[in-house]
N, C-alpha and C positions, 0 to 999 in steps of 0.2 A: 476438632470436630470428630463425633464419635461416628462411624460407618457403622450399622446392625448389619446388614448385607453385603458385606466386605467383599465376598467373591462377586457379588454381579457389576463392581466398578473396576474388576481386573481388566486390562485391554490387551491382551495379547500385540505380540510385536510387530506382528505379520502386517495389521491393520494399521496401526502407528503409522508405520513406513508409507503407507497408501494415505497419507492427510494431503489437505489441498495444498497445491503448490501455491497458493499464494501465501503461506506462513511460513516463510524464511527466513533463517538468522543467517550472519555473517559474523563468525566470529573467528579466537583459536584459543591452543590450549594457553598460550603465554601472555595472553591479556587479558585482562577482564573487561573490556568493551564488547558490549554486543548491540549490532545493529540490527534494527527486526524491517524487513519489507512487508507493509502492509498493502503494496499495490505495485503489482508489474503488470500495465498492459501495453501488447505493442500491434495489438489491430490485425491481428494474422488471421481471423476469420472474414474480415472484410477480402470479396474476389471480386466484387466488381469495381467498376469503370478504371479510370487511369488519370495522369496527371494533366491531359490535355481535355481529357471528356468523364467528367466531375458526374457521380451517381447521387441523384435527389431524391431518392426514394429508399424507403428501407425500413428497419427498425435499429434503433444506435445496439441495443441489447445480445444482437441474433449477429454479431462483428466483435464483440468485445468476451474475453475467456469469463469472465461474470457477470451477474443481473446487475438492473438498482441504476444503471447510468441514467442520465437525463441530459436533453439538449434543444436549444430552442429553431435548429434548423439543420437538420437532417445533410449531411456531406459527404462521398464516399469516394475511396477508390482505391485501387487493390493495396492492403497491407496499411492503409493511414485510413486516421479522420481528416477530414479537409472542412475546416471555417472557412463559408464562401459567402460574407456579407450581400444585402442586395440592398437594404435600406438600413437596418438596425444592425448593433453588432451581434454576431456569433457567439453562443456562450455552450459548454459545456462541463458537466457536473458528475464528476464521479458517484461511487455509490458510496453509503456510511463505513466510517472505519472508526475502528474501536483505537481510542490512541493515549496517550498518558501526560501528564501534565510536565515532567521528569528534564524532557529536552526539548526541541523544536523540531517542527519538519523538517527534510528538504526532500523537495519537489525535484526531479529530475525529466527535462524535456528535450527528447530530440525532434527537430522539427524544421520548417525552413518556408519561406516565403516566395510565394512563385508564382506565375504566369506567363502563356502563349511563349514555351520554349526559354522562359528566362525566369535567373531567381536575384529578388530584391533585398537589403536589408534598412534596417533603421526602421522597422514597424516596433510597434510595441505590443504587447502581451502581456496583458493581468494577469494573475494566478490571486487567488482569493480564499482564505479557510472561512468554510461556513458552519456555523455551530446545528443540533441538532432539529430548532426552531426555525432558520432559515437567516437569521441575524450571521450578517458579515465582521470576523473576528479579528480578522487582519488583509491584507491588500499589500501584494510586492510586482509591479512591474518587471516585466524581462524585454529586455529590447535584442530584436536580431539585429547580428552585429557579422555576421558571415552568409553570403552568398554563396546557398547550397545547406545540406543538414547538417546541424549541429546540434551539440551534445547543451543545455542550460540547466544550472542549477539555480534555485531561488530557497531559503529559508522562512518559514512561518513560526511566529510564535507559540506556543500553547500556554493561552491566559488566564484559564479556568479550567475546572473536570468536568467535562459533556459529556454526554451518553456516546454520543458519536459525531462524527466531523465528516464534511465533505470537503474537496479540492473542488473550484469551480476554476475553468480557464474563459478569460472572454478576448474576443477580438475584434476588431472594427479595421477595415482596408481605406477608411477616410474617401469613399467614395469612389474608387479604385476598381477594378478589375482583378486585384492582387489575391490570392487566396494562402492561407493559413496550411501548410500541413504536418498533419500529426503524427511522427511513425512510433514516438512510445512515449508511455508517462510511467512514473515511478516514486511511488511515495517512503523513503524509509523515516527511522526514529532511532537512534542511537541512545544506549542505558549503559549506567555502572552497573556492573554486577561485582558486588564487593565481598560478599558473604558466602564464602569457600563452604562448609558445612552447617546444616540448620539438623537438629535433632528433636528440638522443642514445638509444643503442635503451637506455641501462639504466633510463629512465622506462618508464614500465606502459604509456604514453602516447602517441605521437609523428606528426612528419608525416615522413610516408615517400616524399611522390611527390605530384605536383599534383593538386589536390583528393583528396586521397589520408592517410587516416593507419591506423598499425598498434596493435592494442589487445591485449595483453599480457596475460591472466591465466584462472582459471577462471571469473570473473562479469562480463562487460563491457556497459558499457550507453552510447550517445552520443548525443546530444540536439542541435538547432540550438537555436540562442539566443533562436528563437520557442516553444520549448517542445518540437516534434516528435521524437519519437523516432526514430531513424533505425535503430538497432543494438541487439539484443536481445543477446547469444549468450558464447562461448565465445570465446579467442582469435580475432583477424580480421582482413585487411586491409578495410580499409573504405572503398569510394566516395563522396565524396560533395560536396555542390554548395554547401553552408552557407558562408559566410566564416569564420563561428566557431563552434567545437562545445565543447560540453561533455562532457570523458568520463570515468566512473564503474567505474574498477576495479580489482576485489576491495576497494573502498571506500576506493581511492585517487581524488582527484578533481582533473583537471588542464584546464586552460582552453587549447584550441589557436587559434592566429587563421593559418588558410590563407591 
């Protein structure tokens, strides 16, 4: 891709460093695995009510570190979302994320099942990938299995390239008193990044100029090898100071050593 205006996609590094904390890799220099977090929330903006006296009002949006959630009955209390069926089950729905066909999710839920001073286990807990239509793509049940919080993992497939995906959780107390809660969800994606040096512009990928590489596509994301996100955006020329980057786009995933 030819740049005419080469200087106004420089990003200086300053800014880089300042990208949303929700784009973060996990990787290092002796492997080529990188896992990218598309979603860490753990309800720290949530301050009201508590685990005996349950907050029914609110907005899910104005509790959670980003827009875009959706839920069909509103649950609160300080630091979790709380599914507190009364008739129908509880459901709630992340916001879109941009994901790649490459691996599968997993879903990471710490949470625990409770009521009036005591916690139950043997509930069940859907977790659900929903495509960008609203069509359900797959469905993996999590049953609690420890009284008190724990850590669940559950894996999604990715069966097609969607524009974007959402995580739905739903839950049902079976008529119950029992309530659901939720102290953090966590969506990652784990990539090969096989391709040590790209110098050719028909990679999505490449080094273009000292400390310097160009990022090819509609969803670009570049990471240093300490995890930092550097690049959030859209095609880019991109600054920057890393030896080694990792970059992630349109869910191609290429390993650069400047």
């Amino acid at each position: 891709m030819i740049y005419p205006q080469r200087a106004n996609y420089i990003l200086l590094s300053a800014l880089l460093l300042s990208a949303s904390s929700e784009c973060v890799a996990d990787t290092s220099d002796d492997c080529d695995a990188v896992a990218i977090t598309l979603l860490d929330e753990t309800f720290d903006r949530s301050l009201s009510g508590s685990m005996d006296h349950i907050s029914y009002s609110g907005d899910i949006d104005s509790c959670t570190g980003i827009p875009g959630w959706y839920t069909s009955a509103i649950g609160l209390c300080e630091g979790h979302f709380v599914f507190a069926p009364a008739i129908d089950p509880v459901t709630l729905v992340t916001p879109p994320l941009s994901v790649s066909v490459a691996s599968p999710l997993k879903v990471t839920l710490t949470m625990a099942e409770y009521n009036n001073e005591r916690y139950y286990t043997g509930a069940s807990v859907k977790v659900a990938l929903l495509h960008d239509d609203g069509n359900t793509a797959s469905v993996r049940p999590v049953e609690i299995t420890r009284a008190g919080f724990a850590e669940y993992e559950v894996s999604l497939d990715i069966q097609q390239v969607p524009d974007d995906v959402r995580i739905m959780l739903s839950y049902d107390n079976g008529g119950s008193n029992r309530k659901l809660f939720l102290d953090r969800l966590t969506v990652t994606q784990s990539f090969e990044a096989s391709v040590e040096v790209i110098t050719s512009d028909s990679a999505r990928a490449w080094i273009s100029g000292p400390h310097e590489i160009t990022v090819d596509g509609r969803c670009a994301r570049v990471f240093a090898i300490d995890g930092r996100c550097l690049y959030d955006g859209p095609s880019a020329v991109v600054r920057v100071d890393a030896p080694i980057v990792i970059a992630v786009v349109d869910g191609v995933v290429v390993r650069l050593r400047l």
